[in-house]
Steps between C-alpha positions, in 0.01 A plus 500: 500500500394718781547800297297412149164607554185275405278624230166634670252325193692160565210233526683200598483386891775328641369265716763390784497158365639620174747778681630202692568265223691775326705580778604130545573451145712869546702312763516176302648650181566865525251840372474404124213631363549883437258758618348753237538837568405801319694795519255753371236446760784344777244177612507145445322351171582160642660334762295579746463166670893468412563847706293370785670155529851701503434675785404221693754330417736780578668523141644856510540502158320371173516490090260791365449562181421820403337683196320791391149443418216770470212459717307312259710210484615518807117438609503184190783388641380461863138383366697194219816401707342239716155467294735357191678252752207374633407416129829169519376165552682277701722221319408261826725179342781801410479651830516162690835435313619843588435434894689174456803639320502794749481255847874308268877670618517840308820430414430186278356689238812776485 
């Protein structure tokens, strides 16, 4: 991670709160959550947060997925990737189950 380069128009801030819950949950169940890189312009579309959280946690090495996207998208992407999450609602009855099931052996469901 310490060699993909963040995006200089990236407008998300990483609080530490954040970096630190995604470093825990790193530790707790491995990197999975790619970061986007684009090969044309060699920065980060996103992942940022994900790049940041790596390092701290000392992860020498990470899933990237890379692309070739003009400059144009490449500047949609960064602007929609976390503006379209933010758009979920939260199932709170489906998401209660989900912490339940998750706390239960993992190998009961196998």
């Amino acid at each position: 991670p310490k060699t993909l380069d963040d995006h200089p128009d990236n407008w998300n801030i990483h609080p530490d709160r954040q970096i630190g819950a995604l470093s825990a949950s790193m530790e707790a169940n491995t990197f999975h959550d790619p970061i986007c890189y684009n090969l044309e312009t060699g920065k980060i579309l996103s992942g940022h947060g994900r790049k940041k959280a790596a390092i701290k946690s000392n992860i020498e090495s990470v899933p990237v997925v890379v692309g070739r996207w003009t400059k144009e998208q490449e500047l949609r992407i960064l602007r929609d990737s976390n503006i379209l999450a933010q758009l979920a609602k939260t199932d709170s009855e489906a998401l209660n189950l989900l912490n339940e099931r998750s706390k239960e052996d993992p190998g009961r469901h196998r």
